[in-house]
VOGU-3710 file (C-alpha; in Angstrom, 3 decimals, decimal comma):
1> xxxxxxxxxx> 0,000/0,000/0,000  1,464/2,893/-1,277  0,113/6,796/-1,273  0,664/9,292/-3,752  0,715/13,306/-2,510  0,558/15,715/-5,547  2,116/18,620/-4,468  1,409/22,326/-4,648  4,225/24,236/-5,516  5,780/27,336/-7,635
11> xxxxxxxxxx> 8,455/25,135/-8,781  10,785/27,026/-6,007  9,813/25,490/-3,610  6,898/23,133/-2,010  3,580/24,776/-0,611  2,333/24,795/2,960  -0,629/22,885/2,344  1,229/20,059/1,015  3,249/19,571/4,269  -0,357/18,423/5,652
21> xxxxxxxxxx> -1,108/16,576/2,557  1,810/14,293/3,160  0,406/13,666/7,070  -2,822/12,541/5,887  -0,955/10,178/3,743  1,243/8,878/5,941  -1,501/8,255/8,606  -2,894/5,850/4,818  -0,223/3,602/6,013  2,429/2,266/3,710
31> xxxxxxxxxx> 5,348/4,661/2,284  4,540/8,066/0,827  5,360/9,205/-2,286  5,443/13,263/-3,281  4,762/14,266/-7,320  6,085/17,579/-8,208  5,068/18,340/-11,559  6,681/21,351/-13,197  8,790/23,404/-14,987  12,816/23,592/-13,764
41> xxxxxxxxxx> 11,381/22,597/-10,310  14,336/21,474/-8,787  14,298/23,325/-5,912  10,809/22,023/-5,120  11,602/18,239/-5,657  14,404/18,839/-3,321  12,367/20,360/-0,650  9,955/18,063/-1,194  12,906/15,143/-0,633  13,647/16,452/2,427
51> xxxxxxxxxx> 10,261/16,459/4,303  10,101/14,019/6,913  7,982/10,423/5,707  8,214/10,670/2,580  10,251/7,687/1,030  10,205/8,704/-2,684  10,010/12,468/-4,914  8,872/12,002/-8,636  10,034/14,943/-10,066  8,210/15,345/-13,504
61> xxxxxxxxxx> 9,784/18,132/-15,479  8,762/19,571/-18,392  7,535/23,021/-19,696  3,856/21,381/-20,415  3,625/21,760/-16,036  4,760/25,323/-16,180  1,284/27,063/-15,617  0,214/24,098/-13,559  -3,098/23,338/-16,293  -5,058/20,517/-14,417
71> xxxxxxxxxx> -5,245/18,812/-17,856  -1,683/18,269/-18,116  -1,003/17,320/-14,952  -3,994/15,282/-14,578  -2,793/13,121/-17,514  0,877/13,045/-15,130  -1,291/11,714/-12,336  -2,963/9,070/-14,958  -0,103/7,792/-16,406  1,313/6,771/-12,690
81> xxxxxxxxxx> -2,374/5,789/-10,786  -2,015/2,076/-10,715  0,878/1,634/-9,020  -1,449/3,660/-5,706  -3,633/2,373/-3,220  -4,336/6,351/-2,668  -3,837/9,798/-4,546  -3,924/12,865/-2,036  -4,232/17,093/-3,019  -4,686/19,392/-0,466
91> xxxxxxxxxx> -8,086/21,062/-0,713  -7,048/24,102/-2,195  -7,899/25,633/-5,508  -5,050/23,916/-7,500  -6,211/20,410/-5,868  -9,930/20,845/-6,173  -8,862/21,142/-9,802  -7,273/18,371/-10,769  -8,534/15,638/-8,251  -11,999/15,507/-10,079
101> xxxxxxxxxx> -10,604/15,115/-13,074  -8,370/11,755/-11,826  -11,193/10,722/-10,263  -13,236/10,718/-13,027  -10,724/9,078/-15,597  -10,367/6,770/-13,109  -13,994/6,224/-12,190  -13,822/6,219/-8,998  -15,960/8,243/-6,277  -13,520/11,345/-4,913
111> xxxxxxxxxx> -13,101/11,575/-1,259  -13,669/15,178/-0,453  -12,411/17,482/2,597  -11,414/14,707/4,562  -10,104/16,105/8,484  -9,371/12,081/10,033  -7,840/9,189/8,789  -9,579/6,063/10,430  -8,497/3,754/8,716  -6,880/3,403/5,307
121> xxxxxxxxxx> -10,236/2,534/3,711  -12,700/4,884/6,111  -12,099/8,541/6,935  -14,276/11,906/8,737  -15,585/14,665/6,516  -16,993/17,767/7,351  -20,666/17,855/6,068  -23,486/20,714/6,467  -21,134/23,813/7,016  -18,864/21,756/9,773
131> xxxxxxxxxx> -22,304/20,826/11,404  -21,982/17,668/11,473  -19,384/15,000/10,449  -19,297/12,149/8,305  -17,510/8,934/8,267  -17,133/7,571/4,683  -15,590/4,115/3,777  -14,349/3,590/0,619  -14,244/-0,055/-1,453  -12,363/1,691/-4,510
141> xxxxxxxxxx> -9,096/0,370/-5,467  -7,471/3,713/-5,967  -8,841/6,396/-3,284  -8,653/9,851/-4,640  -8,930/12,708/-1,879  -8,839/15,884/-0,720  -7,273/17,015/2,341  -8,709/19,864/4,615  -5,193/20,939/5,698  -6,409/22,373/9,135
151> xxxxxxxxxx> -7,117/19,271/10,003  -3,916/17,691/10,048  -0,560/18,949/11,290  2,446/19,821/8,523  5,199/17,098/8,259  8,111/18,514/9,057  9,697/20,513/6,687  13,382/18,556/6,906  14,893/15,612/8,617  14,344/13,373/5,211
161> xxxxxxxxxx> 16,533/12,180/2,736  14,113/10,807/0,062  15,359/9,679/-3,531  14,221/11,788/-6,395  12,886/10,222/-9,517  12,550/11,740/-13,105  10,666/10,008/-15,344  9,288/10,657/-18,829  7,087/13,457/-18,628  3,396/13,436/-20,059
171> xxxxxxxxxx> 2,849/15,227/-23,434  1,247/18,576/-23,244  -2,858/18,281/-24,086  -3,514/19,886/-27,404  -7,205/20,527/-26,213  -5,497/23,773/-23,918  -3,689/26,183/-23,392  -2,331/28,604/-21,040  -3,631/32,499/-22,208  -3,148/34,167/-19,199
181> xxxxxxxxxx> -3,164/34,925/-15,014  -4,115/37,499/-13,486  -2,886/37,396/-9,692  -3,297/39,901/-6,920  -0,175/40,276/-6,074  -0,031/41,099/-1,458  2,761/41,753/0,437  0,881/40,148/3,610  0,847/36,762/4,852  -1,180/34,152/2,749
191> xxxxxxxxxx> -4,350/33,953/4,218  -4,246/29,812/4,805  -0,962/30,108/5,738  -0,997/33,116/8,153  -0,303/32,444/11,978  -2,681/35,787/12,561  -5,633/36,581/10,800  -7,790/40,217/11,222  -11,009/39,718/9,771  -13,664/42,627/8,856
201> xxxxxxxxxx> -17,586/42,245/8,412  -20,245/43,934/6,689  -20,181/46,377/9,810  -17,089/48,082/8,569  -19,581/49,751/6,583  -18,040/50,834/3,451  -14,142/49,986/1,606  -12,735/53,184/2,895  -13,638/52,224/6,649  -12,732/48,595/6,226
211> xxxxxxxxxx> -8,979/49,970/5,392  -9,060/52,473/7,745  -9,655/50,494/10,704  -8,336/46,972/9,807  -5,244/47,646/8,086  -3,835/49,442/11,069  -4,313/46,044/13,358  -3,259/43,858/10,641  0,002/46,155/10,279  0,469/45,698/13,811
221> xxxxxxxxxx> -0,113/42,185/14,619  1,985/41,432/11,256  -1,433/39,580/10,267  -3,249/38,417/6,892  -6,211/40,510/6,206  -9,390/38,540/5,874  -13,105/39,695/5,261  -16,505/37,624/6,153  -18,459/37,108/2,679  -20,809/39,682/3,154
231> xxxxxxxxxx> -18,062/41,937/3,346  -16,554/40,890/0,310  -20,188/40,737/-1,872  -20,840/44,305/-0,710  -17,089/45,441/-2,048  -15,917/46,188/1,281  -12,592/43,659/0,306  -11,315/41,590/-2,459  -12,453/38,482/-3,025  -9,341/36,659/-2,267
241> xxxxxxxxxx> -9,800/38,046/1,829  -12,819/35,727/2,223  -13,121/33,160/5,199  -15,887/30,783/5,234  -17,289/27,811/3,427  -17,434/29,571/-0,170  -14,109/31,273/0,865  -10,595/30,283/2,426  -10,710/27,483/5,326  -8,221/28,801/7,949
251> xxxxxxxxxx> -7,334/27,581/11,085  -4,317/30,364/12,617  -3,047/30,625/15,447  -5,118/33,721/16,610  -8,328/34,998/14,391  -9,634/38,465/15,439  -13,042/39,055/14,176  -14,290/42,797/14,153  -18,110/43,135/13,531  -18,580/39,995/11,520
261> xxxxxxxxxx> -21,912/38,626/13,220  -20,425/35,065/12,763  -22,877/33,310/10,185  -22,885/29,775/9,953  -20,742/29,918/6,476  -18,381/32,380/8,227  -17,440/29,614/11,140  -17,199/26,933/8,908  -14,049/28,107/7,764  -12,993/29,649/10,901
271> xxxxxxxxxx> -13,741/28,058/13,821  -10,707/25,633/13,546  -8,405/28,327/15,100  -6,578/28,175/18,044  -7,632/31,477/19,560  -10,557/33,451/18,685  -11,061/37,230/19,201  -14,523/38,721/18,691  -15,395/42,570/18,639  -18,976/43,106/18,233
281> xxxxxxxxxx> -21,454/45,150/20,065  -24,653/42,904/19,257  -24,459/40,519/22,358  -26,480/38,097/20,491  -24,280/37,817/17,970  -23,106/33,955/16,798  -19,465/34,715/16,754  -19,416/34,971/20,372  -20,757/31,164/20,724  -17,206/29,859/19,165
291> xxxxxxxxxx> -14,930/32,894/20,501  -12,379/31,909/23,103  -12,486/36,034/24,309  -15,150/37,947/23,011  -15,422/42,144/23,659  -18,884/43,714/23,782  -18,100/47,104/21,817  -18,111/49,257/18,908  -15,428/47,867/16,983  -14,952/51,493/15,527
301> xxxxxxxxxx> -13,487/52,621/19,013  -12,266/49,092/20,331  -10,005/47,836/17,756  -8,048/51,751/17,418  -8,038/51,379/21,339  -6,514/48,400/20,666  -4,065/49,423/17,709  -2,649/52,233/20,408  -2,586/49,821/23,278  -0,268/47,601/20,875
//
């Protein structure tokens, strides 16, 4: 029984989220094997040799990888399937991509947002906005999953010496191509990645007060800015900022949420953090339920109280 990780990377180096990829698959069982398909991604196969577990790097090279098109990797992921009991992506954009595409080629059902390995055949799953958890077995001969990566620690970064394979890489699709990205480019934190989070709500009140009073905190704390959905659909932040079940899952080490009301969406992909700061001044409000410290206040005096007390 062997698992497969296919890693997220920028050919420099590996991702966070792949670090708790490859603990979900070692907790499969059996030895763990790391894909890095790209472009002159050296540097990331060698990272990716040196995480602690894994026991082999196939480093697929090749400039068909070097815009990461799920086609073209998907066929990479194909072409090497059979010789895995299980194929693992993080559950981030780039893996929700390509997963349902193996999946499919492979006919097999895809095992979604898993947070617990059981078993290698039966794992826990998040189901009705975190709600409520499901434990799904599995009789497929090839299990293809996602990993929620705040629910499993990161493998440690170094203290392996894995041996890095290069074999033939998979032709380019002629279906595709690569036109164009367009990324918003942040010199903060990454949001999943950031140990502190400052999130705004739809009480900010407008784009101008959102910045005004959030970036200050965030500045302070060194924090990733982050934004509850109705913040984001009324143009209070970018897209990008959002937390919550149709946003970014996060799990820092301290969240502070200032007058985000704490909807059932929003603490779906929040409530995994290991400290929770609430500032709102409706006592009712949900986010208080799931806070570890909660402040009953305007959060347009508390959190520049709190920016000076800093």
């Amino acid at each position: 029984m062997t698992s497969l990780v296919v890693a997220e990377h920028d050919n420099a180096g590996i991702k966070p989220s792949t670090l708790n990829t490859i603990t979900a698959a070692i907790q499969c069982g059996g030895d763990v094997h790391v894909l890095i398909a790209g472009h002159n991604a050296g540097a990331a196969a060698a990272a990716a040799a040196a995480v602690a577990g894994v026991a082999k790097v196939i480093h697929a090279d090749s400039a068909a990888f070097v815009n990461g098109l799920a086609e073209n990797v998907t066929a990479q992921v194909l072409s090497m399937a059979s010789a895995y009991s299980h194929i693992l992506f993080p559950a981030t954009a780039v893996g929700k991509n390509i997963a349902p595409r193996v999946a499919a080629k492979l006919d097999v059902a895809q095992i979604s947002d898993i947070t617990k390995v059981e078993s290698p055949d039966t794992f826990e799953r998040p189901i009705y906005a975190g709600n409520a958890i499901a434990t799904v077995q599995s009789g497929d001969a090839i299990k293809v999953i996602t990993v929620r990566t705040t629910g499993f620690d990161a493998a440690a970064s170094d203290g392996g010496s894995a041996a890095v394979e290069t074999p033939a890489a998979q032709a380019a699709s002629a279906d595709v191509s690569f036109v164009r990205s367009e990324i918003a480019r942040n010199d903060r934190p990454e949001l999943t990645a950031a140990k502190i989070i400052v999130s705004g709500g739809r009480a900010l009140g407008s784009n101008e007060k959102f910045m005004e009073i959030m970036t200050p905190l965030a500045d302070k704390l060194g924090a990733a800015m982050g934004a509850s959905r109705a913040a984001v659909d009324a143009g209070y932040a970018p897209n990008d900022w959002q937390v919550g079940q149709t946003g970014k899952i996060v799990a820092p080490q301290l969240y502070i949420a200032c007058g985000i009301s704490g909807a059932i969406q929003h603490l779906a992909g929040m409530k995994d953090s290991k400290v929770i700061v609430a500032i709102n001044k409706d006592a009712e409000a949900p986010i208080f339920s799931v806070a570890d410290y909660g402040l009953e206040a305007d959060l347009f005096v508390a959190v520049p109280e709190l920016v000076a007390a800093l």
